[in-house]
N, C-alpha and C positions, 0 to 999 in steps of 0.2 A: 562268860558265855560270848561268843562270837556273834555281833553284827552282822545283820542279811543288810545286802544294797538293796535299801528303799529308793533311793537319790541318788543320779548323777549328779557331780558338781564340777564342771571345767574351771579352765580358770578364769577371773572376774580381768576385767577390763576397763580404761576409763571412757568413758563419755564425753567428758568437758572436767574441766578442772576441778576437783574437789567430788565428783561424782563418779561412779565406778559402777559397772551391770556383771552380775551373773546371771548366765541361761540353764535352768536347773530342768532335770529330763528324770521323768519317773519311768523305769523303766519293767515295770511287774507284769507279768505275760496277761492277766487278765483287764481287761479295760476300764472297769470297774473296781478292781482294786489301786491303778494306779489313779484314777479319778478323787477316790478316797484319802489317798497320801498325798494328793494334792493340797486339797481340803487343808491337812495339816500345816504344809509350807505356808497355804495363803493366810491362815490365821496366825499362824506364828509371825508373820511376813507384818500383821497388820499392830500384832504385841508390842513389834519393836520398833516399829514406825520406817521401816523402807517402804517401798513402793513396788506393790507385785502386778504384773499386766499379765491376761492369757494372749498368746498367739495365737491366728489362723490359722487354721490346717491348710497346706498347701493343697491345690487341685492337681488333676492328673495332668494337665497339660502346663500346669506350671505354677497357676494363677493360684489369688487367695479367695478360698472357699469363705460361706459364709458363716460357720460352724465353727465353733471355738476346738484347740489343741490340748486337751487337761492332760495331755502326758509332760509337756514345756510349760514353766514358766519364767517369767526374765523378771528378775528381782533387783531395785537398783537405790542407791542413798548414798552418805557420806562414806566415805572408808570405813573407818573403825565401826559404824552403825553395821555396815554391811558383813564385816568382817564379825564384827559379833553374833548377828543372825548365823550367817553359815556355820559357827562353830558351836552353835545350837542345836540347829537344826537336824542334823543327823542323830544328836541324843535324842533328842525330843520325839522326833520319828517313831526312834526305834522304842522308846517308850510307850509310846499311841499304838504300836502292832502287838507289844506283848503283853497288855490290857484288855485289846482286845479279842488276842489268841487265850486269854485267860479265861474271858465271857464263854467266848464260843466251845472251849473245853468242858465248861459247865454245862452248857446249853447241849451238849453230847450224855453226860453224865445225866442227866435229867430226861432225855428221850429215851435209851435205856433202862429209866429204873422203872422197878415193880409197881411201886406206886403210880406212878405217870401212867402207865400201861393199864394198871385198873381202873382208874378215876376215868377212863373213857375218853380222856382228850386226843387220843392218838387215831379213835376209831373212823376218822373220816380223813385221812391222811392218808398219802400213797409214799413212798419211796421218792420220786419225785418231787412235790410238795413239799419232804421233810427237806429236803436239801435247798430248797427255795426257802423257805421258811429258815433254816440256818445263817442262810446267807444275810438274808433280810435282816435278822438279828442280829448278827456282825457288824453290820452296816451301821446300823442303828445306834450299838453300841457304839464303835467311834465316831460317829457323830458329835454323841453325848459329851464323849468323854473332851475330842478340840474345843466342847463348847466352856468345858471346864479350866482349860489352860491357861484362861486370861485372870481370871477370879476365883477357881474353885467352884465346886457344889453351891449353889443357893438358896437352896432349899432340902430338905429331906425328904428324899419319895418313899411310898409307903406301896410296900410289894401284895399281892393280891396272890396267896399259894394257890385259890382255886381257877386262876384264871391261866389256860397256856404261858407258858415262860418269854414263845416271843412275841407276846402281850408285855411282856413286863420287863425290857431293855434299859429302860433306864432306871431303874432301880438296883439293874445285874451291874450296869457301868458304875451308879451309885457307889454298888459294895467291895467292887474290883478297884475303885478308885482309892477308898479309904484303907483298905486290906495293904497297897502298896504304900503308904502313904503321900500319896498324889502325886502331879509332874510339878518339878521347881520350871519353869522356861528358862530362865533368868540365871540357871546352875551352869556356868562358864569361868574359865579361868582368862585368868591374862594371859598366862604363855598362851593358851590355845588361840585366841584372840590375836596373839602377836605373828603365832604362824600364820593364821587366815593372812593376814596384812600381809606377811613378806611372798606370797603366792599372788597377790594384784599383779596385774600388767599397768601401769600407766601410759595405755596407748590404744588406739581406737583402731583394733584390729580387722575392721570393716573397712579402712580408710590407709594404714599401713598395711603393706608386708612384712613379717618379722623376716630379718634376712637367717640363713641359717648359719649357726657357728660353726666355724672350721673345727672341727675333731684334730688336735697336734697330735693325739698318740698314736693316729694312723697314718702320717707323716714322716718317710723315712730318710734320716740324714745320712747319706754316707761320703765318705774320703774320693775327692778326685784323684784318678791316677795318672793322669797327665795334667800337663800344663795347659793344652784346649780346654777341658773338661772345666778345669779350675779358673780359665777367663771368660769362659760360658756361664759359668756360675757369680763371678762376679760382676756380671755387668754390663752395659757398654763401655764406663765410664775405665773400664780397665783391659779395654779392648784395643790398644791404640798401637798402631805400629811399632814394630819394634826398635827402629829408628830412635824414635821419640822418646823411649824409655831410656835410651840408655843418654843421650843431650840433659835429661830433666834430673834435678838436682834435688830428691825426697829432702826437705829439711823437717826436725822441731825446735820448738823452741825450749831452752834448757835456762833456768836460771841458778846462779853459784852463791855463796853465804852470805854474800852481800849485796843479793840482788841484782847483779850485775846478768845482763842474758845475751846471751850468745847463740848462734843457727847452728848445728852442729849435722852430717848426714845423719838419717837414720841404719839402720840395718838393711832394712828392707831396701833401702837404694844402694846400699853397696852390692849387695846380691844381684840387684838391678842390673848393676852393670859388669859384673863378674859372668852374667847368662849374655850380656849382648856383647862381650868380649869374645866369650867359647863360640857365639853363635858367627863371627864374622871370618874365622880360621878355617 
């Protein structure tokens, strides 16, 4: 089954030596559902012992408002600490929404049946209302269930059939909880763990520039076809009169079986001065 993005996750960066921040950004179109997924991060955040802060909402003219941001939170700790949350976090998430898309399909299942409809509970209800009412149970339910991620269930709730259902949330998170056999938080591999860690930046991107890498594969080498072209390309250092090229004496150094070494021209300077011969004629 394919993952919905609960979470943004850029990538984490350091701070000071040994401590590294991710800015994690919930990005769900309702406000109250990304509030909700927050919820999750921060308690999960709190399981594994990083350090979660909310941000100010920024004001219109620039400033920080005095209102907290629950769509951002900046989550920060040791590397590997940090690195192991984040490769949590997204299972964990996506665990917590389809527990509680499990409730709220109940809590469907239950407004439509026969029973519900004659027992009277539905008779001061509007269309409206039900959907408020849904909502609220949703809620409610994941509440329950991040409160279960740190320890489990701690008691057994005990469901009341004649009382409305969403009266009875946390006995529904209860049994959706036990039916999947609850969240591990702590269900992380090393590999996963070892990719979080190779995706750090070790460097305080607020305070550097990362320069940008040159792309070589959109860098085209081609063959000069004159001899300008080819001293343009080399250099100053091989820009020098012509004069001077053909006086200058290319040597390397060659050594023979017994060590013995001798200056000998190279190629390149006989050529040298084969071009400053043709060129004086």
């Amino acid at each position: 089954m394919t993952s919905r993005r609960y979470v943004d996750i850029p990538r984490p960066y350091q701070l000071s030596p040994g401590r590294v921040q991710a800015d994690l950004y919930f990005p769900a179109s309702a406000p109250k559902r990304a509030r909700q997924q927050h919820a999750v991060a921060t308690e999960l955040a709190r399981i594994y012992g990083v350090n979660a802060t909310i941000p100010a909402l920024d004001g219109p003219d620039g400033s920080i408002a005095s209102r907290l941001d629950y769509r951002r939170l900046k989550v920060q700790g040791k590397p590997r600490s940090l690195a192991r949350y984040l490769a949590a976090l997204r299972r964990v998430l996506t665990s917590v929404e389809r527990l509680a898309t499990r409730a709220a399909r109940a809590f469907g299942s239950w407004r439509r049946s026969l029973l519900t409809v004659l027992s009277g509970q539905l008779d001061d209800e509007t269309p409206s209302t039900l959907r408020a009412r849904a909502a609220g149970f949703r809620a409610e339910v994941l509440g329950t269930l991040v409160g279960y991620l740190a320890r489990g269930p701690q008691q057994l709730p005990r469901r009341d059939p004649s009382r409305p259902l969403w009266e009875e949330a946390e006995g529904v998170a209860y049994e959706v909880w036990q039916h999947a056999g609850g969240i591990d938080p702590w269900a992380v591999t090393a590999e996963e763990i070892d990719a979080e860690l190779q995706q750090m930046l070790y460097t305080d991107l607020s305070v550097v520039e990362q320069p940008e890498a040159e792309d070589v594969s959109t860098v085209r080498f081609t063959m000069p076809e004159t001899v300008a072209e080819l001293l343009e390309q080399s250099g100053p250092a091989e820009q020098a009169p012509l004069e001077d090229v053909v006086h200058q004496q290319i040597v390397i150094t060659s050594r023979g079986p017994a060590g013995a070494s001798g200056r000998v021209p190279t190629a390149a300077a006989r050529r040298s001065v084969r071009l400053a011969g043709s060129g004086s004629r």
